[in-house]
DOKOL-414454 format. One record per atom (N, C-alpha, C, CB): residue in one letter; x, y, z. Coordinates in steps of 0.2 Angstrom, whole numbers, plus 5000, padded with zeros to 4 digits. Glycine has a CB too. Layout:
residues N
aXYZ;...
//
This chain:
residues 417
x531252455387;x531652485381;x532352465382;x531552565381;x532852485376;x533352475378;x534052515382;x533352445373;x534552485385;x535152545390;x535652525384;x535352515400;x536052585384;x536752585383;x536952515383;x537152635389;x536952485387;x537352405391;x537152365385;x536852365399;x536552375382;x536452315375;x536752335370;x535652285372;x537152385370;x537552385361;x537852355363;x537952445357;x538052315358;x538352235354;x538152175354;x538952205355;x537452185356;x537152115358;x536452125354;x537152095367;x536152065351;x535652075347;x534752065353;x535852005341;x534552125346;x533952145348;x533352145340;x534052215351;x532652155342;x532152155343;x531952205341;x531952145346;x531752245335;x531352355336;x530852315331;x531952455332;x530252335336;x529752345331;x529452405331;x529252305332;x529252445325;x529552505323;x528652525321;x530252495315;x528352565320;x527752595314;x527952625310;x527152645316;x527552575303;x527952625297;x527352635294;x528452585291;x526652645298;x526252685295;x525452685298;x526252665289;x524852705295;x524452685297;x523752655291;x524452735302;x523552605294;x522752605290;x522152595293;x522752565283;x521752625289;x521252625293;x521252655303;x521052555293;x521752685303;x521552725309;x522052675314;x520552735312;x522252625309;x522752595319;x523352585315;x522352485325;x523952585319;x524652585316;x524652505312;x525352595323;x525252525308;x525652475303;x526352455307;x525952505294;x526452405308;x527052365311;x527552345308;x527052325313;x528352335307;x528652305304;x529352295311;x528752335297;x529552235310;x529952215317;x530752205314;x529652135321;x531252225317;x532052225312;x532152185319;x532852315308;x532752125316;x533052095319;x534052085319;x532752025318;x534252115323;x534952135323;x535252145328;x535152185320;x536052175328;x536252185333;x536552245332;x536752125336;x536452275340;x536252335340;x537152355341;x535652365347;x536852425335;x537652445335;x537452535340;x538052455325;x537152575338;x537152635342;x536452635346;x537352695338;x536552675350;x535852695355;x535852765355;x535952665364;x535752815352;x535752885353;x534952905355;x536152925346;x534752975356;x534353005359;x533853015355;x534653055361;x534153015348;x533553015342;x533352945340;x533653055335;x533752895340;x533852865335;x534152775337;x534452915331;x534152735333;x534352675337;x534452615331;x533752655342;x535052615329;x535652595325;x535552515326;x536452645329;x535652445320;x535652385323;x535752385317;x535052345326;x536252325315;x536652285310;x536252225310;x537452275311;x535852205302;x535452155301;x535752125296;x534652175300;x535252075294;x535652035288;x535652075280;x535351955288;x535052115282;x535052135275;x535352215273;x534352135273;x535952235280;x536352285282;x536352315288;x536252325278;x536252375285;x536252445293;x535852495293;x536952495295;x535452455297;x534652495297;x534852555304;x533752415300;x534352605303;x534352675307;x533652685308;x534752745304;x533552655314;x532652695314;x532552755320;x532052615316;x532252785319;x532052865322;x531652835330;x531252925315;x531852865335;x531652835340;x530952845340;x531852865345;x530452885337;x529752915337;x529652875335;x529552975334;x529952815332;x529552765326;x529352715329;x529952725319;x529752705336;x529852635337;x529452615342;x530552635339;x529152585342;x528552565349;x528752525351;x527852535348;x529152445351;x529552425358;x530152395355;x529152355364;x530552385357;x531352365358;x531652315363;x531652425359;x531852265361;x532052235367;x532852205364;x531452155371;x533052175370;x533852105370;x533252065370;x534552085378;x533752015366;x533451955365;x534151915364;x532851955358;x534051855366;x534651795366;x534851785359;x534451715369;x535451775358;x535951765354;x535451705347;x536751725359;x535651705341;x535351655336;x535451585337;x535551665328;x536151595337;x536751525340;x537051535345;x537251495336;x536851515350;x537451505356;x538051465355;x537151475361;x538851475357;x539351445352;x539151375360;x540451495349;x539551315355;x539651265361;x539951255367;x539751225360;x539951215373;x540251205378;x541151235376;x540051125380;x541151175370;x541951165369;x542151215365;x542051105366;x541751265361;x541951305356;x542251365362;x541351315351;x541651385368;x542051425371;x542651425374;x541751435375;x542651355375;x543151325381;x543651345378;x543051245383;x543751325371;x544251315368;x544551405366;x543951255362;x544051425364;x544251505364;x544551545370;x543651555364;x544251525377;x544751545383;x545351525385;x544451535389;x545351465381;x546151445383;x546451485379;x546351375382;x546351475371;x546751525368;x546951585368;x546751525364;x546451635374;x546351675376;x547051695379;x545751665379;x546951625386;x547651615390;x548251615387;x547551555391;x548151565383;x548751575381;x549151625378;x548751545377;x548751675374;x548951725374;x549051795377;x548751725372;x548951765384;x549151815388;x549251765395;x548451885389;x549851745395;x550151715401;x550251735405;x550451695401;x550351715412;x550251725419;x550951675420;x549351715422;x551351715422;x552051695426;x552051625431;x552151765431;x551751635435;x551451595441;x550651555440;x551351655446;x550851495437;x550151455436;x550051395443;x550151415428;x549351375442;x549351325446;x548751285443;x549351335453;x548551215441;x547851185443;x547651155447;x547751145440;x546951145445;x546251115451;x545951095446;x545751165456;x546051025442;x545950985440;x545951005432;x545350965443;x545451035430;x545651055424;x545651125424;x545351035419;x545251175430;x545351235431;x545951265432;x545151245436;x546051335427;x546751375427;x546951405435;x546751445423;x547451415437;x547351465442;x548151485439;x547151455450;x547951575439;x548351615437;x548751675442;x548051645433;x549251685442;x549551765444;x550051805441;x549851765450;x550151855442;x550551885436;x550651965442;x550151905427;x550751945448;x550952015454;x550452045453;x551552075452;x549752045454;x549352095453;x549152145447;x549552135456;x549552095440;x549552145434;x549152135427;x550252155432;x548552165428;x547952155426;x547652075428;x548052165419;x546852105428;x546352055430;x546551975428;x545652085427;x546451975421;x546451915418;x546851865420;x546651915412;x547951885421;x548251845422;x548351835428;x548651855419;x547851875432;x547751875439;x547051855443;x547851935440;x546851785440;x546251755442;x546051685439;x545751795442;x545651665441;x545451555439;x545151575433;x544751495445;x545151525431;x544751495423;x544451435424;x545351475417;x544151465427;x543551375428;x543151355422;x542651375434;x543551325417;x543351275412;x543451215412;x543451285407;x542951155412;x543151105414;x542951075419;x543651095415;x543451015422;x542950995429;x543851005436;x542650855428;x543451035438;x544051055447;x544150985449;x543451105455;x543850945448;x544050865450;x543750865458;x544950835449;x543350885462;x542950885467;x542450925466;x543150905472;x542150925469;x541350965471;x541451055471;x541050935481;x540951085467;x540951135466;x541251175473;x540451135463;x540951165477;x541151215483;x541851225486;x540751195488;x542051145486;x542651145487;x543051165484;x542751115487;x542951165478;x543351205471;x543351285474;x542751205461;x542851295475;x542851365478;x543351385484;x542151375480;x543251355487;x543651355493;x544651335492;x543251305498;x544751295486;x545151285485;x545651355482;x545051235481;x545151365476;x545351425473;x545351495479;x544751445467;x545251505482;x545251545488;x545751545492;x544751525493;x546251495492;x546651465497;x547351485492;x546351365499;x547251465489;x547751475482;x547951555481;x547351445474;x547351595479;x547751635478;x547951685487;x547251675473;x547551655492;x548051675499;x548551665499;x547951635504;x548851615496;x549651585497;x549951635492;x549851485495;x549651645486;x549951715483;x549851785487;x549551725476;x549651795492;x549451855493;x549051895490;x549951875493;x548651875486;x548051915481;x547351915484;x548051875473;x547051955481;x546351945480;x546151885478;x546051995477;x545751855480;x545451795474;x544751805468;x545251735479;x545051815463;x544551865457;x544451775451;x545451945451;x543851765451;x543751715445;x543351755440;x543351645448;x543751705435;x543351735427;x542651685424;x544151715420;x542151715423;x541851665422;x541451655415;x541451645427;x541751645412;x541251645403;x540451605405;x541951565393;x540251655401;x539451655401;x538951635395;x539351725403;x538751585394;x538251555401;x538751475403;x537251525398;x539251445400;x539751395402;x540051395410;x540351415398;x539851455412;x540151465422;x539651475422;x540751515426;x538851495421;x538351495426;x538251445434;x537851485421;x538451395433;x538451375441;x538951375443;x538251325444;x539551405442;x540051435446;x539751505449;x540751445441;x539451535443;x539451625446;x538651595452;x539151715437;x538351545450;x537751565455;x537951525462;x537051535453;x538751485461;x538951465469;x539351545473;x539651365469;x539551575466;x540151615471;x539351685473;x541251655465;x538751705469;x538451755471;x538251725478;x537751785465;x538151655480;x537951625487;x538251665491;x538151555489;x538951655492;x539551655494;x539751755496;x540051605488;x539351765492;x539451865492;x539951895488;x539651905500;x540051855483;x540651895479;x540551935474;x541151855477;x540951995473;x540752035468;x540652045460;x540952075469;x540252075456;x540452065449;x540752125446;x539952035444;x541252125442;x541552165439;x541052195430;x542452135438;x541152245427;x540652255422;x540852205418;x540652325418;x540352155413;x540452125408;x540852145405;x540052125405;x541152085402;x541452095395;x541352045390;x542152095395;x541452075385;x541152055376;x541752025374;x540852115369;x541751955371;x542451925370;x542051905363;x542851845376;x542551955357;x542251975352;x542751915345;x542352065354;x542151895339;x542551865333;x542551895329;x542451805330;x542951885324;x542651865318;x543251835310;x542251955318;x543251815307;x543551805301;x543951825298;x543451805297;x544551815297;x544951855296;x544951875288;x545651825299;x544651815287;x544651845279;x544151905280;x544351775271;x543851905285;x543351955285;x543452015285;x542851955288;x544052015290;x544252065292;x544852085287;x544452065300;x544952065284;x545652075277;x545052115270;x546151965272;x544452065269;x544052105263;x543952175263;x543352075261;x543852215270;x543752285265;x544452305264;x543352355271;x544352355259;x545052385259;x545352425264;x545052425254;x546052455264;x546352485270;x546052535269;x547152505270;x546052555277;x545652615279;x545952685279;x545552595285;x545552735276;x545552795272;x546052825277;x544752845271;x546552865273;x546852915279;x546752965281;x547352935280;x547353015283;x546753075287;x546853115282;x546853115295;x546653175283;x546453235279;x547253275276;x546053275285;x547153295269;x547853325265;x548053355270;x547853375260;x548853365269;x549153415273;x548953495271;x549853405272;x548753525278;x548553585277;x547953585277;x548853625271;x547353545277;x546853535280;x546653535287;x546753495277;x546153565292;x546153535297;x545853495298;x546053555301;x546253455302;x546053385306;x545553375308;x546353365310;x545253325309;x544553305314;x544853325321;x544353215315;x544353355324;x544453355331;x544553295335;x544053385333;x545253285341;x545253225346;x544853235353;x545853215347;x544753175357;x544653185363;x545053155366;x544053165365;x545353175371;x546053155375;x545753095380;x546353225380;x546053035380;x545852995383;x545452995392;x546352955382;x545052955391;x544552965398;x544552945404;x543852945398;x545452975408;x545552955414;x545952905410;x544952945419;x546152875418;x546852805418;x546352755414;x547152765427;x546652705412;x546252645410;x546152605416;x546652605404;x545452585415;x545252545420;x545552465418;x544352545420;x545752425421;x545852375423;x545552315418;x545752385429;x545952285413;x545352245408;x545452265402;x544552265410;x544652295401;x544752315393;x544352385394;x544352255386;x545052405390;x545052485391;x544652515385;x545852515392;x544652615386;x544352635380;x544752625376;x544152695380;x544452635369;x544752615361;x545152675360;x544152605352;x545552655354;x545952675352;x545852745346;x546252605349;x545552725342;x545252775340;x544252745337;x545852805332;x543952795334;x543252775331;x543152775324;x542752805332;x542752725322;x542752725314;x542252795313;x542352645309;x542452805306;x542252865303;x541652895307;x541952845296;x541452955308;x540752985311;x540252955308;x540653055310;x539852945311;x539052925308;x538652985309;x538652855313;x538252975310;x537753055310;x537753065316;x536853065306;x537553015320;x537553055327;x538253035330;x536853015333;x538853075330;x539553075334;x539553045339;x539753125336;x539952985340;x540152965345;x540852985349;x540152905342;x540953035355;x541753035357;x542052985356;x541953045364;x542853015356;x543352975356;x543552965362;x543652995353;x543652915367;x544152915372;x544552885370;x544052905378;x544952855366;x545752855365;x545952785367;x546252915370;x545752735369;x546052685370;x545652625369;x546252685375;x545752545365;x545252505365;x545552465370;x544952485358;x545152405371;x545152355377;x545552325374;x544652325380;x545852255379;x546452215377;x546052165384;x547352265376;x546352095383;x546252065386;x546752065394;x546252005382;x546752135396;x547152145402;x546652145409;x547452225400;x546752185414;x546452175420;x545652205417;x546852215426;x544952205423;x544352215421;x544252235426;x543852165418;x543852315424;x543652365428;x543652365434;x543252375426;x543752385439;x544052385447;x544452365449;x543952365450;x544952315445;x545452315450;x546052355447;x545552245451;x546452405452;x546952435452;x547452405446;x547252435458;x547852435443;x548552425442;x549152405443;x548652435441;x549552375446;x550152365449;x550752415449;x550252295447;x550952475451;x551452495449;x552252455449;x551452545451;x552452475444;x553152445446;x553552495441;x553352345445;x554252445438;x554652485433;x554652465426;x555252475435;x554452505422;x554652465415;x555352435413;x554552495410;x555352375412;x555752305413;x556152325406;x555152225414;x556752295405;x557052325400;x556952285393;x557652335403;x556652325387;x556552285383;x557252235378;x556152335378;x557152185376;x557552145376;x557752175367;x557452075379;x558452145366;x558852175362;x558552255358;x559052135358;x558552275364;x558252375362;x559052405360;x557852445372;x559252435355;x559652475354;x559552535359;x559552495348;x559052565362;x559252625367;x558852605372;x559152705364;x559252645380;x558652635386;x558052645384;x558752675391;x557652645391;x556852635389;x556752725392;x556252545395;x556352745386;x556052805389;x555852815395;x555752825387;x555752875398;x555552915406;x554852865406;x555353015406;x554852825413;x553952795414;x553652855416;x553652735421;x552952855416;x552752915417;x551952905413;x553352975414;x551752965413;x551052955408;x550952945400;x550753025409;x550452905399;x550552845394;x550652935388;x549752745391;x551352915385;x551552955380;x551752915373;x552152995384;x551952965367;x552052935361;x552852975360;x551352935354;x553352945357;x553852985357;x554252985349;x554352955364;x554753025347;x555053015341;x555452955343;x555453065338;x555552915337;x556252885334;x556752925331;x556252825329;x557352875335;x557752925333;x558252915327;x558252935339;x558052855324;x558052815316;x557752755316;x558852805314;x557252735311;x557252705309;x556652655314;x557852695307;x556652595314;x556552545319;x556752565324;x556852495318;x556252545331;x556652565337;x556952495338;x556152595343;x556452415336;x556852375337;x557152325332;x556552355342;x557652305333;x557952265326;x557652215324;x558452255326;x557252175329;x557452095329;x556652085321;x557252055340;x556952045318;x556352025315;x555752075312;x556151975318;x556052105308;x555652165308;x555152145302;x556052235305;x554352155303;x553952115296;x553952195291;x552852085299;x553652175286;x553752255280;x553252305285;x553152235270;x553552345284;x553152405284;x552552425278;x553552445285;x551752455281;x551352455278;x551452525283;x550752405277;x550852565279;x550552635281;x549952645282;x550752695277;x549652705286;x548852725285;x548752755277;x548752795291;x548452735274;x548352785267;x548052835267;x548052755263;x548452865262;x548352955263;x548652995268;x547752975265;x549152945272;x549352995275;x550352985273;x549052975284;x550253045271;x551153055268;x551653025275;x551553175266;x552252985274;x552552985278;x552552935284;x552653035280;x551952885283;x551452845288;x551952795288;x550652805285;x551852745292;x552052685292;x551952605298;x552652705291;x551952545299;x551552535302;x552252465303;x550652525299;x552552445308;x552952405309;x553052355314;x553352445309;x553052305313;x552852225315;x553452205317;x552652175309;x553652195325;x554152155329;x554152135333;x554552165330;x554452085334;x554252005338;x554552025347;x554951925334;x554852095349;x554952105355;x554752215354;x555752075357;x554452215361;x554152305361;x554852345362;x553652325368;x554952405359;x555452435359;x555052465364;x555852465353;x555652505368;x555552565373;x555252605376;x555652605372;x555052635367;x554452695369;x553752655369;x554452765361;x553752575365;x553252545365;x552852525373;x553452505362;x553452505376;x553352485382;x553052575388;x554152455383;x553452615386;x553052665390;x552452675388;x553352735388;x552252675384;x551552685382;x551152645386;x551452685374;x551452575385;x550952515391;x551052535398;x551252425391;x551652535401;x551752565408;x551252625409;x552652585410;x551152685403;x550752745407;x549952725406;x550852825402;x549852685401;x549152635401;x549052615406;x549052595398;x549552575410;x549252515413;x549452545421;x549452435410;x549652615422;x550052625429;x550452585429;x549852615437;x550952585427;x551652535428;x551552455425;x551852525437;x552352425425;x552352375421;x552952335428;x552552395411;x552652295430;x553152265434;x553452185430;x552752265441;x553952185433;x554352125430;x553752065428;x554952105436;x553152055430;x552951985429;x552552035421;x552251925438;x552552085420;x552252105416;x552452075408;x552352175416;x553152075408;x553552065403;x553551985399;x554252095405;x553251935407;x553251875404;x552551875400;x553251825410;x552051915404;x551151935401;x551251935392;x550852025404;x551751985392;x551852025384;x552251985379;x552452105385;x552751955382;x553351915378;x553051845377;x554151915382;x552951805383;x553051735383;x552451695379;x552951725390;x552651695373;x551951705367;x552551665364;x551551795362;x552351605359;x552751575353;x552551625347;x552551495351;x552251655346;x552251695339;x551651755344;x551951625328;x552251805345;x551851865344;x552351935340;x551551875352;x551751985340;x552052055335;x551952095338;x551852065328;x552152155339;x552352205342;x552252245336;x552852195346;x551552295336;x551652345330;x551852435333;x550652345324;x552152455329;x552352535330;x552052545323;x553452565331;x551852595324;x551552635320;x551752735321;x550752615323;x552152735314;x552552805316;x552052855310;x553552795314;x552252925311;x552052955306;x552653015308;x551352975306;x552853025300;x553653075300;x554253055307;x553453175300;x554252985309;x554752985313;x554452965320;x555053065312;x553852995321;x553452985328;x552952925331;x553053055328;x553052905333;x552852835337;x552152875337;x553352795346;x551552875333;x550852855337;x550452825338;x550552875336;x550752735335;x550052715337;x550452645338;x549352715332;x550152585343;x550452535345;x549752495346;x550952555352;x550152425347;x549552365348;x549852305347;x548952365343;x549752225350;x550052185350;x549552145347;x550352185355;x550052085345;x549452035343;x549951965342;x548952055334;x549551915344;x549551825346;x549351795341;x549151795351;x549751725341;x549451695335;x549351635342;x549951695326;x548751595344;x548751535347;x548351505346;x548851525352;x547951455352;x547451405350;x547751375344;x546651435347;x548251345343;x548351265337;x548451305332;x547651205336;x548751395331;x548851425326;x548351455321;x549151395323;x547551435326;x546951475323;x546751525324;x546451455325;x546951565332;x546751645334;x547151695333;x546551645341;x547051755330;x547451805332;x547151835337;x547651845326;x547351875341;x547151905347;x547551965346;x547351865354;x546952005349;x547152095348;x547152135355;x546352135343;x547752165356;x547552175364;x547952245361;x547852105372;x548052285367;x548152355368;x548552375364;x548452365374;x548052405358;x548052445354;x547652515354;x547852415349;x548452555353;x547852635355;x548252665350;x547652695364;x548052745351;x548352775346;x548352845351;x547952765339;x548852905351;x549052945352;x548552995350;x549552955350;x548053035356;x547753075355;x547553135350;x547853075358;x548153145347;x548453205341;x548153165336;x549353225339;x548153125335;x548253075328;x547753005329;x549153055328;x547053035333;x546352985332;x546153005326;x545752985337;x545552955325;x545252955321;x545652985311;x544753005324;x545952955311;x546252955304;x546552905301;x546753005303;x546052845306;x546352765304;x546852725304;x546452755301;x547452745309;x547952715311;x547752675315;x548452755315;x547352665321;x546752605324;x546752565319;x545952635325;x546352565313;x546452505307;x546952485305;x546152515302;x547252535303;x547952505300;x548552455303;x548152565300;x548552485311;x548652445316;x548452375315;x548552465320;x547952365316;x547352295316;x547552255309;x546152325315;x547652315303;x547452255299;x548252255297;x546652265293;x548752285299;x549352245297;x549552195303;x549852285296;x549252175309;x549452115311;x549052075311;x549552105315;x548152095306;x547752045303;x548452005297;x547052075298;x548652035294;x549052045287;x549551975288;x549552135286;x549851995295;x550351955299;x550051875300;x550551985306;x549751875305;x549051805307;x548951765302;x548151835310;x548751795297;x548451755289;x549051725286;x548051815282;x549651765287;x550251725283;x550551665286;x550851775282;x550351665294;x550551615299;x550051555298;x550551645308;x549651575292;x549051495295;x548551515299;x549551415301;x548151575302;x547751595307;x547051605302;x547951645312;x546551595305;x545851605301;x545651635303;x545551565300;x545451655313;x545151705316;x545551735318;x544851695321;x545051785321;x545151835326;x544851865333;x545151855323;x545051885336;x544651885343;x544851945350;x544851825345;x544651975352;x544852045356;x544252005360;x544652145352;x544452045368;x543952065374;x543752155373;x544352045382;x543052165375;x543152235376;x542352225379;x543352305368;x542552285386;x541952295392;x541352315387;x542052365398;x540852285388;x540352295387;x540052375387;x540052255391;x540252415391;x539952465392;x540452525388;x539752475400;x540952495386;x541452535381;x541052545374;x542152495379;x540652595374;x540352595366;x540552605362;x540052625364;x541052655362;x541352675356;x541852625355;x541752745357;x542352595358;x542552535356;x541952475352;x542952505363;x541652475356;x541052405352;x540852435347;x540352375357;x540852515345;x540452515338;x541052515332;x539952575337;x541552545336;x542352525330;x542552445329;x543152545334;x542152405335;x542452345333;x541852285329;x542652315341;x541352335328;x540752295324;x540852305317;x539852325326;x540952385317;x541252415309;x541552395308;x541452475307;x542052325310;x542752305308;x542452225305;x543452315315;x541952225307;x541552125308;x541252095313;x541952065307;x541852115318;x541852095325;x541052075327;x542152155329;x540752035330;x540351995334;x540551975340;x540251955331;x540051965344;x540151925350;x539851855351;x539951965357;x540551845355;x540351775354;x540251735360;x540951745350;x540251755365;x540251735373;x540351825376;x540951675375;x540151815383;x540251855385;x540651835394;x539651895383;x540951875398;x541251845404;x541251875410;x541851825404;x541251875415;x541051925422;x541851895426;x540051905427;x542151945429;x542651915433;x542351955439;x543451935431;x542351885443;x542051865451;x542751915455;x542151755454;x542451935459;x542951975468;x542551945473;x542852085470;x543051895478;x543051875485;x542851935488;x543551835488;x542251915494;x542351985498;x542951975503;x541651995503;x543052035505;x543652045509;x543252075518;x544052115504;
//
């Protein structure tokens, strides 16, 4: 049967829809599974969003992908991946990345074996090993899957560990522009949907989401943060200081626990400001596009990520076209997220977008997304693309409701120690 672990990856339910003559009737849906609850078992097919009753269902499996994307289609996605999230400190091994960024987050802090190392696999291995010694690090490789399968079966030789999956997620941007903006929250003077306060520190990677789309029948919590192509589950966060945002009109608020704060007018930051849009339905919304993070933006990454140390700021900034969204309501910073435009002006990339626990679920999450979808489409971009852990549900079923698919998936390797 199937675990938690296969939501967003396509499956197999063959279901009884009846009986004759004394022995059941069969019918088989083919889709990818969006929820796994206790009654019930949720899969997006081609001819929609089928809900069948666990009692119905006689077997259930994963099953491999319809199309697997190519050698070069992946290849080509991790780099732009890269590129959008740069790592201060690089080096190669032939055509392998090797990355560092102080310890701050997994990604910009490990190899990218795509391509040929230009020696013998082992050596590569031992190369990469040596490399990050001279950095002082762990040595952590990334490996997109199934494109690094005989990387990950020289380093499981060797005793090194795997961190949880992650889903390196597409989809169209026209796809993601055709629904309309997403509903807001409730009149004033209505109560609100109840929040869940986020679940613990963020692990390392891709974290919990930001908020969840609309309730479905069976509730899904909220923990409060979605993933971003940042560090992946287990490894620590690097503390340091938040680094001072460049042309900020005011210092950077208290570091400390990831918090949302007022402005004190207007923009917090001046530079190139794109139009403001809002959550709809919500009086006083607004959703603001700029090319560097103000302040409070940055606190909110430092309390996500345990601190933001100086190689952080190259991670965030060192982008030819990126945006920096604030997202205020009457004044108050609640929701944030960033987004890239690379890969040759094709990918936008969605990384650490959440939203302020007071103020989930009422569609600021979308709103966020789709005004720096809004942004990407005006630059020439056509996709779109996020990481988020495999075992983040709630994130993978916000991110399916949005189009999103997976399109590879990657494991980051730990040398033993």
């Amino acid at each position: 049967m199937l675990r938690q672990q296969d939501v967003g990856h396509r499956i197999v339910v063959r279901r009884i829809v009846g009986i004759r003559e004394g022995r059941p009737l069969f019918s088989d849906a083919l889709g990818e599974l969006v929820e796994l609850s206790e009654t019930h078992i949720t899969l997006a097919t081609d001819q929609g969003r089928l809900r069948v009753p666990r009692d119905e269902v006689h077997r259930a499996k994963r099953v491999p992908p319809a199309r697997r994307p190519t050698a070069a289609a992946v290849t080509a996605l991790e780099l732009a991946a890269d590129e959008a999230w740069p790592a201060p400190v690089r080096g190669r091994l032939g055509d392998w990345l090797l990355r560092s960024a102080a310890g701050w987050t997994g990604r910009a802090n490990s190899a990218l074996p795509v391509g040929d190392p230009d020696r013998p696999l082992p050596a590569a291995v031992d190369a990469v090993e040596r490399w990050y010694a001279g950095q002082g690090q762990p040595a952590l490789v990334n490996t997109p899957l199934p494109l690094a399968a005989p990387v990950g079966a020289e380093l499981d030789a060797r005793g090194w560990a795997a961190r949880p999956p992650v889903l390196v997620q597409t989809v169209p941007l026209a796809r993601l522009l055709a629904d309309p903006p997403p509903a807001g929250p409730a009149a004033p003077g209505s109560t609100p949907p109840a929040s869940t306060p986020p679940a613990g520190p963020a692990a390392p990677g891709s974290t919990p989401p930001a908020s969840t789309p609309p309730a479905p029948a069976q509730p899904t919590p909220t923990p409060g943060l979605p993933a971003g192509p940042g560090p992946v589950a287990g490894q620590p966060a690097q503390p340091g200081p938040v680094p001072p945002p460049g042309r900020a009109e005011r210092g950077p608020a208290e570091p400390g626990p990831t918090q949302f704060g007022r402005a004190e007018s207007g923009p917090t930051q001046p530079g190139r400001a794109e139009p403001a849009t809002g959550a709809p339905g919500w009086a006083g919304s607004r959703v603001e596009l700029v090319d560097a993070p103000s302040p409070e933006w940055l606190t909110v990454a430092a309390g996500r990520k345990g601190g933001l140390p100086e190689a952080a700021r190259h991670v965030l900034t060192a982008v030819d076209q990126v945006r920096f969204a604030h997202g205020y309501v009457d004044g108050t910073l609640v929701a944030v997220g960033r987004g890239t435009v690379t890969g040759q002006g094709r990918w936008l990339g969605l990384s650490l977008v959440e939203v302020a626990p007071s103020a989930q679920r009422r569609g600021l999450a979308r709103a966020v997304i789709r005004a720096l979808a809004e942004w990407a489409a005006e630059t020439g971009a056509t996709d779109a693309f996020l990481q988020v852990e495999q075992q983040n549900l709630p994130a993978v079923s916000l991110y399916r409701s949005l189009g999103f698919t997976t399109h590879h998936t990657y494991l980051t390797r730990v040398a033993p120690t």
